[in-house]
C-alpha positions as CSV (number, residue, x, y, z in Angstrom):
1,X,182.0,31.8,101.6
2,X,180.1,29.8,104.5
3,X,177.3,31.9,106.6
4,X,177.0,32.1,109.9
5,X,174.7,32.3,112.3
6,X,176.0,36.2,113.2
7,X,176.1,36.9,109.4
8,X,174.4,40.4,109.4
9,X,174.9,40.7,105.5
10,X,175.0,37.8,103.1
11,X,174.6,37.9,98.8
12,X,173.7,34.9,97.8
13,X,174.9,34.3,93.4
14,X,174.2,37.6,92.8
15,X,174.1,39.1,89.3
16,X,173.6,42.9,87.9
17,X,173.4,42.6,84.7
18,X,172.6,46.3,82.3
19,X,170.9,46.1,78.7
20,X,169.6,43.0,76.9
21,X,170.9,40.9,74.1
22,X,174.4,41.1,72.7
23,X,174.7,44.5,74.4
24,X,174.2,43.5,78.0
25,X,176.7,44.2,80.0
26,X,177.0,42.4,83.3
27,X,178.0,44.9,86.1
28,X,178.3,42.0,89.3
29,X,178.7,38.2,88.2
30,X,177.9,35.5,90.6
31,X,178.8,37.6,93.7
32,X,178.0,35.4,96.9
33,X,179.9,37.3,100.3
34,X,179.0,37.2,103.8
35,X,179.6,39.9,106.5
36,X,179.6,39.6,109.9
37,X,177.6,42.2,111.9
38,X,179.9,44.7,113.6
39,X,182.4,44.5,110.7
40,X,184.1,46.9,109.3
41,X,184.9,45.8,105.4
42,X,186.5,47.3,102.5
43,X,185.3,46.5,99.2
44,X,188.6,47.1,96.6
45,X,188.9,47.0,93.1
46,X,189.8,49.4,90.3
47,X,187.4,51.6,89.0
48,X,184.8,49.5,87.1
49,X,185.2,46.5,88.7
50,X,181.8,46.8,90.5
51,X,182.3,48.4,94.0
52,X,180.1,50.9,93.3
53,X,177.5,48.8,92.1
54,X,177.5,46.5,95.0
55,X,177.1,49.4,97.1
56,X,174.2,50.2,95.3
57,X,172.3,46.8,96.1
58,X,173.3,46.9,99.5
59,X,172.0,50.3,100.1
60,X,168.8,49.4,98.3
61,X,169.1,52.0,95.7
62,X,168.9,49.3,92.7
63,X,168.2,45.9,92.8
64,X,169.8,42.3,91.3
65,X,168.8,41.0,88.2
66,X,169.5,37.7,89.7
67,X,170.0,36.3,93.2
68,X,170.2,37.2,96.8
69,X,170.1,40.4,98.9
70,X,169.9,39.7,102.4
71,X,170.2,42.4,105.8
72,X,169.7,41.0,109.0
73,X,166.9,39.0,108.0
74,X,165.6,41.8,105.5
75,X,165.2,40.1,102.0
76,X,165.5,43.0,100.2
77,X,165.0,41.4,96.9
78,X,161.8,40.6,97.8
79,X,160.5,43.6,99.2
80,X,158.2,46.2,97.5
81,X,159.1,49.8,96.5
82,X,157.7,51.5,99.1
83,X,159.3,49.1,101.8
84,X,162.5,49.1,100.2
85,X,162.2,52.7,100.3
86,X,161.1,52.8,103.9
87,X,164.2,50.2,104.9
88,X,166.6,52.0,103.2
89,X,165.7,55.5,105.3
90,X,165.7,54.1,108.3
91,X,167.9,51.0,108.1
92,X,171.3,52.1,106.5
93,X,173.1,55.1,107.0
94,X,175.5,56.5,104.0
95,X,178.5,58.6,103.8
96,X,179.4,60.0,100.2
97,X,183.4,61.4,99.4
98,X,181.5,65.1,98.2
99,X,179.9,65.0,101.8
100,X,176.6,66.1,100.1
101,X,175.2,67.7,103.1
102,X,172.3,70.5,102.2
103,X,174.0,74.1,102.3
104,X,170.9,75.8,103.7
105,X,171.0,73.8,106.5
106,X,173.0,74.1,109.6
107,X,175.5,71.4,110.9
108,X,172.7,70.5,113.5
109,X,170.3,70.3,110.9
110,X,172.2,67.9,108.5
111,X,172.7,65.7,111.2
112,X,168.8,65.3,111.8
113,X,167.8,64.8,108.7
114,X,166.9,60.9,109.5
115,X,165.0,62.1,112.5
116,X,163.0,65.1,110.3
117,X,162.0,62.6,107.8
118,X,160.6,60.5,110.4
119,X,158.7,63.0,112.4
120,X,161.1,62.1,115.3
121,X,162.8,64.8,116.2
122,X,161.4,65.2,119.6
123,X,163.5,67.0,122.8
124,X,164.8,63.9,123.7
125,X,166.0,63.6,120.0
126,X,167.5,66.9,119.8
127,X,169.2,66.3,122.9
128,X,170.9,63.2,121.2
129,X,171.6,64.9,118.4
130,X,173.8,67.6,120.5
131,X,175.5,65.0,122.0
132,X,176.5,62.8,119.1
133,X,178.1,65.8,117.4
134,X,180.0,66.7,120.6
135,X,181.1,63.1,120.4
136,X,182.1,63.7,116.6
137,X,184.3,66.7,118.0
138,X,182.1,68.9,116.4
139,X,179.6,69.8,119.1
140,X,180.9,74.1,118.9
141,X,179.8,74.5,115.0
142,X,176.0,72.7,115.5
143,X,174.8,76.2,114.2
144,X,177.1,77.1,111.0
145,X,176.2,76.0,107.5
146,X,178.2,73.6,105.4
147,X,180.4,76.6,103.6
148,X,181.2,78.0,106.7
149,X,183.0,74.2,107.8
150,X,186.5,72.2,106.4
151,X,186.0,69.6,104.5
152,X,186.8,67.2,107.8
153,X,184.1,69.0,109.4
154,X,181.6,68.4,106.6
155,X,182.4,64.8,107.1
156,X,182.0,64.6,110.5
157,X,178.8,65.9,110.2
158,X,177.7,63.7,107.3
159,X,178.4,60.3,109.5
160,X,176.8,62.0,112.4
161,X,173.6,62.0,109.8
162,X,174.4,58.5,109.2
163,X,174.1,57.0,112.4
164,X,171.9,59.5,114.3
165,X,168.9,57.0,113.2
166,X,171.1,53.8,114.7
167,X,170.9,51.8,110.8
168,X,172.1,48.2,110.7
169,X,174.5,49.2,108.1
170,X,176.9,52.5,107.3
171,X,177.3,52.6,103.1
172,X,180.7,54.6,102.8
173,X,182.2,55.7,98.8
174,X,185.2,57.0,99.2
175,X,184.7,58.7,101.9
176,X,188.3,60.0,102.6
177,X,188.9,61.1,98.9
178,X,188.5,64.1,99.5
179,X,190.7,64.7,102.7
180,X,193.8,65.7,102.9
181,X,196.2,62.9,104.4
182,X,195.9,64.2,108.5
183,X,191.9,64.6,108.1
184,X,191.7,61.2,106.5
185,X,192.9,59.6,109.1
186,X,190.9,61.5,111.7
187,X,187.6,60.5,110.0
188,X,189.0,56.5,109.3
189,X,189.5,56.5,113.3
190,X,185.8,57.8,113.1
191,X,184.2,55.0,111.0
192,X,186.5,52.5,113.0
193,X,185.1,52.9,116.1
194,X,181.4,52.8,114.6
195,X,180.6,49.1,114.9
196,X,181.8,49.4,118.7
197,X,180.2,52.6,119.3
198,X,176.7,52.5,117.8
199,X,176.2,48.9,116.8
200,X,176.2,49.3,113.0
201,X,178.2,47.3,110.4
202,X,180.8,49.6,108.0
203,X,180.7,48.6,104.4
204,X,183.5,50.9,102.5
205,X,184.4,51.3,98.9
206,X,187.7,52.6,98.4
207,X,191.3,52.8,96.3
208,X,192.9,53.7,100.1
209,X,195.6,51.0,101.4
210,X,195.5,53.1,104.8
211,X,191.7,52.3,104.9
212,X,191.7,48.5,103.4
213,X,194.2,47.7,106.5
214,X,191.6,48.6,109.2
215,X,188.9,46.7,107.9
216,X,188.0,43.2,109.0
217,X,187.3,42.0,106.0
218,X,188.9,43.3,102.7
219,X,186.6,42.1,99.2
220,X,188.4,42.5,96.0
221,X,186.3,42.8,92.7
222,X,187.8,42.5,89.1
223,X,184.9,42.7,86.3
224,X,182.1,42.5,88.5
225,X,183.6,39.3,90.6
226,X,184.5,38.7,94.0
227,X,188.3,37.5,93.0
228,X,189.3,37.5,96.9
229,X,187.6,37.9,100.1
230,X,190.2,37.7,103.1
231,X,189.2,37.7,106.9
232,X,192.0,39.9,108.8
233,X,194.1,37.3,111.0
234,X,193.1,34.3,108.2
C-alpha cells in the first residue's frame, strides 16, 4: 500500500517471528499497511492469524524481528526501552474486552490513571476529567468502584482512561466482546466518534461484522499476512 503524506501509521515489511531454527514460528510475515490519521480500522482475521500480535507492535508492548514500526514520525523500532516505555504511556491509549480497570479505584480514578502516572493531575486536570466522563454518559457514577458498574459502564470508563491523556493512537481487542448486543453498539458509537472528537486514530481487533462495517479501513490477516486491506468507498 502507497503512504501518504497524512499517513499517521505505516509498517513497513514487517516480520514477528517466535523461536529459532526449525522451531520458529513466524507470528506476522511481510506485513507493510498504512493508516491514515483519524481512522478508524478494523484489523480481521480468525483467531491466530496475527491481530493480536500486530496490536502488540503497534502498542509498543513487543517489537519486530524485522522491519518497520512507524507513529507519527515515532520510529518505534529504533527507540530505546525506556523511550518506548515512555511513548507508549503517554502516546497510545488502550481499551481491553475484560475492561481491566483497578477495583480499588473509583470510576474517577480509573479514568486518571494517565494523568497520575504523569504527575499531571492538576485542578484544571480533574476538571477535565469530570467532564470527559459526563461526555461518556457516565458523569453521575465518577465515585463508585468498578463492581459497583455494568459491564457498559466499565467500558465507558476504560476509553475515558484511554483518551483522557489525548494519545495519537486508541489500541482496542475486542472491546465489545463482552457486551451484550444493545451495549455493544452504545460503546462502537463511542469509539466512532473518537477520531472526530479527540483527534486520535482507532486501531480495533475484532471477529464483529457490526464493528468491521464502521471502520474506514478493514485489514484482513490469514497466518500472519495482510491478505486484504480495503479503503471504505474503494
Amino acid at each position: 500500500m502507497a503512504e501518504s503524506p497524512t499517513d499517521a501509521i505505516v509498517l513497513s515489511h514487517v516480520n514477528k517471528w517466535y523461536g529459532h531454527g526449525p522451531g520458529r514460528v513466524a507470528a506476522l510475515s511481510d506485513v507493510c499497511l498504512s493508516i491514515a490519521a483519524g481512522q478508524m480500522v478494523a484489523l480481521l482475521g480468525r483467531s491466530g492469524s496475527g491481530k493480536t500480535t500486530l496490536l502488540n507492535l503497534l502498542g509498543a508492548v513487543d517489537r519486530p524481528t524485522t522491519g518497520s514500526v512507524r507513529i507519527h514520525d515515532n520510529e518505534l523500532s529504533a527507540m530505546p526501552d525506556s523511550k518506548l516505555s515512555l511513548f507508549r504511556r503517554r502516546r497510545l491509549g488502550y481499551v481491553f474486552q475484560s475492561f481491566h480497570l483497578v477495583p480499588s479505584l473509583t470510576a474517577f480514578d480509573n479514568a486518571a490513571i494517565p494523568l497520575m502516572l504523569d504527575r499531571a493531575l492538576t485542578r484544571a486536570k480533574r476538571l477535565e476529567v469530570k467532564n470527559l466522563l459526563e461526555r461518556l454518559g457516565i458523569g453521575g457514577l465518577a465515585h463508585r468502584y468498578p463492581d459497583e458498574l455494568s459491564g457498559g459502564q466499565q467500558q465507558r470508563v476504560a476509553i475515558a482512561r484511554a483518551v483522557v491523556h489525548r494519545p495519537l493512537l486508541l489500541l482496542a481487542d475486542e472491546p465489545t466482546g463482552n457486551l451484550d448486543v444493545q451495549t455493544g453498539r452504545e460503546i462502537l458509537d463511542l469509539l466512532q466518534a473518537l477520531p472526530r472528537d479527540f483527534g486520535v486514530t482507532v486501531v480495533l481487533a475484532t471477529h464483529s461484522d457490526e464493528a468491521a462495517e464502521r471502520c474506514d479501513q478493514r485489514v484482513m490477516l490469514e497466518d500472519g499476512r495482510v491478505v486484504r486491506a480495503v479503503e471504505v468507498g474503494s
